[in-house]
C-alpha positions as CSV (number, residue, x, y, z in Angstrom):
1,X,0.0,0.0,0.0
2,X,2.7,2.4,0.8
3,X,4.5,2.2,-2.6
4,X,2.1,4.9,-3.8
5,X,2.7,7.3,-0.9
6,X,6.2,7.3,0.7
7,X,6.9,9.9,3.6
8,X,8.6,11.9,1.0
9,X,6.0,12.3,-1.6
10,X,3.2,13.3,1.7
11,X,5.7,15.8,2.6
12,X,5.8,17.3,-1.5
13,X,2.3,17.4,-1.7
14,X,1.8,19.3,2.0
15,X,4.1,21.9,1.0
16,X,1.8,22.8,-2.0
17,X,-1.0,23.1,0.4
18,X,-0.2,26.7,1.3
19,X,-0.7,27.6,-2.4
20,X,-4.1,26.3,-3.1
21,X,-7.7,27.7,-2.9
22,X,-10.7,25.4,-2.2
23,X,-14.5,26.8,-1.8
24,X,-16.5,24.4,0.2
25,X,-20.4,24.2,-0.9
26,X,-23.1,22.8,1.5
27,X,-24.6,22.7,4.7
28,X,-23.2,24.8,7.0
29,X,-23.7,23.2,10.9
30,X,-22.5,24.2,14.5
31,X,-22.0,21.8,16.9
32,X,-22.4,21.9,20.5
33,X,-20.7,19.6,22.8
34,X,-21.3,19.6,26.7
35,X,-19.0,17.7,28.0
36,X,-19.7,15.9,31.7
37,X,-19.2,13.0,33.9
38,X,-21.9,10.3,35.1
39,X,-22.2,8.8,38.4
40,X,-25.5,8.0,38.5
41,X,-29.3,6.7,36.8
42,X,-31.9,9.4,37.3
43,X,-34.6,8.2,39.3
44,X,-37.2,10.1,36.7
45,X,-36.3,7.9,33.9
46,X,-33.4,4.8,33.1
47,X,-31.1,7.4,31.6
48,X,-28.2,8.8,32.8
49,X,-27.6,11.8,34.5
50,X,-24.4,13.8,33.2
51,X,-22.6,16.6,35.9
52,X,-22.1,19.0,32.9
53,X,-18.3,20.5,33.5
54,X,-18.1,22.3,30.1
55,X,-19.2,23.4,26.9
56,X,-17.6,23.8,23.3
57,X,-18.4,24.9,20.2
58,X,-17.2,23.5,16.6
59,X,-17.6,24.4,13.1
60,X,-19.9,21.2,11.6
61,X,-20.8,20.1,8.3
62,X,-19.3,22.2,5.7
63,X,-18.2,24.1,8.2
64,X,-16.1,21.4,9.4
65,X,-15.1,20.5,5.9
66,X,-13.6,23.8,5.4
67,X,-11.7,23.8,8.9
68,X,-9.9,20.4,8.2
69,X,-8.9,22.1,4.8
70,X,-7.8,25.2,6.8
71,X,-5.8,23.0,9.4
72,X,-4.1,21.1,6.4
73,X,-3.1,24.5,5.1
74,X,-5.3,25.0,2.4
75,X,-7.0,28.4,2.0
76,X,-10.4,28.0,2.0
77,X,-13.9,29.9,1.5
78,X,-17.2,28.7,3.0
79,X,-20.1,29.3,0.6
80,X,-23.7,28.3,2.5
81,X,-26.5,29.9,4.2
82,X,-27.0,30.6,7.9
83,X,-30.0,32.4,9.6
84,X,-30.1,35.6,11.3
85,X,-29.8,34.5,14.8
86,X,-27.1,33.9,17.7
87,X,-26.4,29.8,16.2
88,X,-25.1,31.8,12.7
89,X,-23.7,34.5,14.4
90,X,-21.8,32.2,16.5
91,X,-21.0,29.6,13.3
92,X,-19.5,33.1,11.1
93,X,-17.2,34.1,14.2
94,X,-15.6,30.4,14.6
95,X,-15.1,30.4,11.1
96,X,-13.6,34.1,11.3
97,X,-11.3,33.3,14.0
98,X,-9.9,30.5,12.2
99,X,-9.2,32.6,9.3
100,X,-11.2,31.2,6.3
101,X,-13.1,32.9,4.2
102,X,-17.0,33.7,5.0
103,X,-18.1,36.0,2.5
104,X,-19.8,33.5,0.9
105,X,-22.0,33.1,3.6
106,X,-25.4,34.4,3.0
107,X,-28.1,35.1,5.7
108,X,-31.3,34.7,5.5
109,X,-34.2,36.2,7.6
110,X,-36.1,34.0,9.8
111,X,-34.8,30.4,9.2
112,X,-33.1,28.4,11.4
113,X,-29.3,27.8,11.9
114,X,-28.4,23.9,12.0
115,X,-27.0,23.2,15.7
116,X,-26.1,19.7,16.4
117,X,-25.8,19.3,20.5
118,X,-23.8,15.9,21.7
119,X,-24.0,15.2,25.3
120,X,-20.8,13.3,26.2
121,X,-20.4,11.6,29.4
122,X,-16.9,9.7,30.3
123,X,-15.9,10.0,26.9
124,X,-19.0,8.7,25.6
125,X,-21.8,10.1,23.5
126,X,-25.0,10.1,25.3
127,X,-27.3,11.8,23.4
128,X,-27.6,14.3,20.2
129,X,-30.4,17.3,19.9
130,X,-30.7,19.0,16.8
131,X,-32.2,22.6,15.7
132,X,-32.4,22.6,12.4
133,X,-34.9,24.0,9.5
134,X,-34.4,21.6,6.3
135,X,-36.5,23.4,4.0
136,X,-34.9,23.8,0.5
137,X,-33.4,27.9,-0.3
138,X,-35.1,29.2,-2.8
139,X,-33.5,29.8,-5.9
140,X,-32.3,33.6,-5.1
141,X,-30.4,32.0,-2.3
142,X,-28.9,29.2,-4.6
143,X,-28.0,32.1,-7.5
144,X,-26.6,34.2,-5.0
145,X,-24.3,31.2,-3.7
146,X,-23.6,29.8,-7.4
147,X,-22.7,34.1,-8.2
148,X,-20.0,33.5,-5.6
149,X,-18.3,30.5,-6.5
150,X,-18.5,31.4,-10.7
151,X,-17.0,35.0,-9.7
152,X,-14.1,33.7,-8.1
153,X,-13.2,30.7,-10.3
154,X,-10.6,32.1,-12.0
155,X,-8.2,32.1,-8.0
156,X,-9.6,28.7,-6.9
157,X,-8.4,25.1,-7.5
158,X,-11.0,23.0,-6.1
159,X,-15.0,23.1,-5.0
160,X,-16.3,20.8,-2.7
161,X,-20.0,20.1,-2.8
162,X,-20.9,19.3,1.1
163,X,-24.4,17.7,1.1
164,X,-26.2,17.0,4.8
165,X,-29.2,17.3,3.6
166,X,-29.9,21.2,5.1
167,X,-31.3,22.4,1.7
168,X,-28.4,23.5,0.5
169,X,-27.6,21.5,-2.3
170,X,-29.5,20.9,-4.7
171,X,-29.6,20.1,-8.7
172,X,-29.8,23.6,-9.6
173,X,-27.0,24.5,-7.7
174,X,-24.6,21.7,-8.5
175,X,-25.9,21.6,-12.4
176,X,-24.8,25.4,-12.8
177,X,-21.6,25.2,-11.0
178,X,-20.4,22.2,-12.6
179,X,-21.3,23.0,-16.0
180,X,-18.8,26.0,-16.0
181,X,-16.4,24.0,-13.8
182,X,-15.7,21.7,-16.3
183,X,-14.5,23.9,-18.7
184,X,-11.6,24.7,-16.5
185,X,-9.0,22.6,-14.7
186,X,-11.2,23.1,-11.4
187,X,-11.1,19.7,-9.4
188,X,-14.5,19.0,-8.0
189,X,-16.2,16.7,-5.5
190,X,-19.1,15.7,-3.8
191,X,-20.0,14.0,-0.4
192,X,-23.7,12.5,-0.9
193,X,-26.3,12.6,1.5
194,X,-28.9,9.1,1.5
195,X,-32.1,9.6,0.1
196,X,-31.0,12.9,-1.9
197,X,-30.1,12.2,-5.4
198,X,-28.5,14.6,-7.5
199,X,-27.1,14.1,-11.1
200,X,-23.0,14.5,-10.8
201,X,-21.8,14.8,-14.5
202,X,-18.5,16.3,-14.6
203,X,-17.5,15.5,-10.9
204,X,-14.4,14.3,-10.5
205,X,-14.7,12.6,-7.5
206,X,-17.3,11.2,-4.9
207,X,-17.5,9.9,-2.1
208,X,-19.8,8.1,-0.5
209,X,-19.6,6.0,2.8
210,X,-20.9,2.3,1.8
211,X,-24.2,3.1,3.0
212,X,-24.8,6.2,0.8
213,X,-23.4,4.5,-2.0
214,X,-25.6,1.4,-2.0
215,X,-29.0,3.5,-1.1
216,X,-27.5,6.2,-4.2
217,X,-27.7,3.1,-6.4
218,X,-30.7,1.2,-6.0
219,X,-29.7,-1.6,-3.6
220,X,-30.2,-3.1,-0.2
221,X,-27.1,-2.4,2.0
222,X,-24.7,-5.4,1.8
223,X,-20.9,-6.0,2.7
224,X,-20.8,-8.8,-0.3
225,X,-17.5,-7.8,-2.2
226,X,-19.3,-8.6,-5.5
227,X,-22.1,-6.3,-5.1
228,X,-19.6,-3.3,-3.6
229,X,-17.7,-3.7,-6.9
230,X,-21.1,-3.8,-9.0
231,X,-22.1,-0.1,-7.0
232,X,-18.8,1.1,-7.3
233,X,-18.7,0.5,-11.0
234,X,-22.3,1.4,-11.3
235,X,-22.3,4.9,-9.8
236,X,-19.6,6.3,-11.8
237,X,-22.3,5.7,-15.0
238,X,-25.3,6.7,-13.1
239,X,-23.6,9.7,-11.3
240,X,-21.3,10.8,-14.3
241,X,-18.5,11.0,-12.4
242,X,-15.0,10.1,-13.2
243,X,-14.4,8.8,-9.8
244,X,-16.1,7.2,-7.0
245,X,-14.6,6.7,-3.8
246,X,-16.3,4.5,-1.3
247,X,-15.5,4.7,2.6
248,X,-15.8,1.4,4.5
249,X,-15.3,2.2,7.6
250,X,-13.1,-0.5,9.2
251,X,-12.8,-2.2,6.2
252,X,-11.1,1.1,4.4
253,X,-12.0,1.9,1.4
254,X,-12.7,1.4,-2.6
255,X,-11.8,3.3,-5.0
256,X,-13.3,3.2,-8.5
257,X,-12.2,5.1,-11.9
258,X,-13.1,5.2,-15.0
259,X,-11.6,2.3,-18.0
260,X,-9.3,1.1,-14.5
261,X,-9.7,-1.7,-11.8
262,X,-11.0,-0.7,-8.4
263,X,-8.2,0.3,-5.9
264,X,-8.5,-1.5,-2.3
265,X,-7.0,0.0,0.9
266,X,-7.1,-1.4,3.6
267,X,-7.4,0.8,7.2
268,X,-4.7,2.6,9.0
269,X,-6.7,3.6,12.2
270,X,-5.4,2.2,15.1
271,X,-7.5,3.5,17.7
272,X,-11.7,4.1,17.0
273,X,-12.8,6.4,19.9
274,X,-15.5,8.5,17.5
275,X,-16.3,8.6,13.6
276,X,-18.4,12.2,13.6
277,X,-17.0,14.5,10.9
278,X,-14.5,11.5,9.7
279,X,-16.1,12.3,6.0
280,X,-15.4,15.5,6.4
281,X,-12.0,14.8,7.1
282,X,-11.9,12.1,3.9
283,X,-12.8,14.5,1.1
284,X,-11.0,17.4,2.7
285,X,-7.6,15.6,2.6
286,X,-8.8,14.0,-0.7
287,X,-9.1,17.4,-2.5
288,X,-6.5,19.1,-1.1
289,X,-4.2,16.1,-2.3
290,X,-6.1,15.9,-5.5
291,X,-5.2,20.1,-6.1
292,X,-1.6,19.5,-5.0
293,X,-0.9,17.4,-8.1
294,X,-1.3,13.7,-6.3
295,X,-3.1,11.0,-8.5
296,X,-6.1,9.6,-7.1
297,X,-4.5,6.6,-5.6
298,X,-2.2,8.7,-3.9
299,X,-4.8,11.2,-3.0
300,X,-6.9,8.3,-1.3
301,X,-3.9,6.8,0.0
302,X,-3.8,10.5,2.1
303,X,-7.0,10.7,3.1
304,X,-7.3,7.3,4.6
305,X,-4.4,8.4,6.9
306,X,-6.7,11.5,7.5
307,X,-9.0,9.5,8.7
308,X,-6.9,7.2,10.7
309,X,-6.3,9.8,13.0
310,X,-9.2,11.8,13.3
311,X,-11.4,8.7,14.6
312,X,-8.3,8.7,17.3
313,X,-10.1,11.6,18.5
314,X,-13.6,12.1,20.4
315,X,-16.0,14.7,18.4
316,X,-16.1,16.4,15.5
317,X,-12.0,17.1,14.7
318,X,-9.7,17.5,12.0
319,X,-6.3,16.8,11.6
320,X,-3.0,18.6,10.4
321,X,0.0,17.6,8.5
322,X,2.4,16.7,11.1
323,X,-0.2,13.9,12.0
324,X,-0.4,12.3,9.2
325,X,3.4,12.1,8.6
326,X,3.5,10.7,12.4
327,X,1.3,8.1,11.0
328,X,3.3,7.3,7.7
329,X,6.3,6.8,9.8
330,X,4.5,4.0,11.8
331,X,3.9,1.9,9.0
């Protein structure tokens, strides 16, 4: 596995980090942890009680997308919608204060920021709440947003299509963008949400965990190896896209290309403590990789180290170069 990415060939595509630009399209999310410890059953109810100690706050779906491209080195924009209240308020000045880019951030009056609360108790997730308005934008909202990209594609490298399902993305969106992406050298790619189906043409890469990939093609959920290869293959005709790349959790991950055999890789984690926000950190690393000049072996190569360390960590987190080479070197 590590013929295609030696310690010295990670370290050549980091240092190109710095130089790129990557917009990150979607669903923009903050989530909420209060963190605690449990001694005890409540006597109202068989569920835990948690002694809350503290609270944080994280940038979540796209929002996450575009902070594990920022920690990576990247420069990065956010483009999504927030509503005018104290969740987007508080989602812009996280995003601020890690320096990437909001002005692609639109606000609209009287919907509701996405906040996704985990209780965690002894390092454990307990319970999640979640605020959220899924209604789809109307299409002012989605020009405005698809205005932004098209007048900045002439100083990005990459746009990353983040879909959780908020009512962000949607075919308009993705049909317009693309359609002038593809005239230019503009790497794109798209992380799939189940149930919402959206024609890809163009994209250059997708990724899919095997659950969104099965349910995007048509089929029950199974872990045969035959029928992952049959999805695999299938999706790059039904989606268009020229690559599909298929997380398997422990089992790693799949890659499939166009007129080329699918591409096994096996997992590097070593440690699972938490898998929120590990797709972020797979198609962050992936398109960062991807603009850097790395194939798409290499590229998933990468981001399966990504991901091997994030899931080391408890909540949503991200993960920065010198990680990642810690990682290479244990191999």
């Amino acid at each position: 596995m590590t013929e295609l990415l030696s310690i010295g060939r990670a370290k050549n595509i980091i240092d190109l980090f710095p130089n790129k630009r990557i917009l990150v399209v979607g669903d923009i999310i903050l989530d909420e942890f209060i963190w605690g410890s449990v001694f005890r059953i409540s006597p109202e109810a068989p569920v835990p009680v948690v002694e809350a100690k503290r609270r944080s706050y994280m940038p979540g779906g796209a929002a996450n997308v575009a902070r594990n491209l920022k920690d990576l080195g990247v420069k990065v924009d956010v483009v999504g919608i927030v509503g005018e209240d104290h969740i987007g308020e508080k989602i812009i000045s996280l995003l601020h204060e890690k320096g990437i880019g909001i002005e692609g951030i639109a606000r609209i009056k009287n919907r509701l920021s996405t906040l996704k609360t985990r209780v965690i108790g002894q390092h454990q997730q307990i319970v999640r709440i979640d605020w959220e308005d899924t209604v789809s934008i109307e299409d002012q909202y989605s020009s405005k947003l698809i205005d932004y990209v098209l007048d900045n594609k002439n100083r990005i490298d990459a746009v990353i299509f983040e879909d959780y399902g908020k009512g962000i993305i949607s075919e308009f969106l993705v049909s317009k963008i693309l359609s002038e992406t593809k005239k230019s050298e503009i790497i794109t790619s798209f992380d799939p949400k189940i149930g919402h189906f959206i024609n890809l043409n163009g994209i250059t890469v997708a990724t899919p965990n095997q659950a969104e990939a099965f349910d995007a093609y048509g089929k029950p959920l199974s872990f045969d190896p035959d029928l992952l290869e049959e999805v695999g293959t299938g999706l790059l005709k039904k989606w268009g896209a020229k690559s599909v790349l298929i997380t398997l959790g422990e089992n790693g991950m799949a890659l499939f290309q166009e007129g080329k055999k699918s591409y096994k890789i096996s997992t590097v984690a070593k440690e699972v403590y938490d898998v929120s926000g590990a797709g972020d950190t797979v198609i962050a690393s992936l398109t960062a990789s991807l603009v850097a000049g790395a194939t798409l072996e290499e590229s998933a190569l990468f981001s399966n180290y990504a991901a091997g360390v994030v899931v080391g960590k408890v909540g949503t987190a991200s993960v920065v170069p010198a990680e990642i080479m810690e990682a290479l070197a244990r191999v």
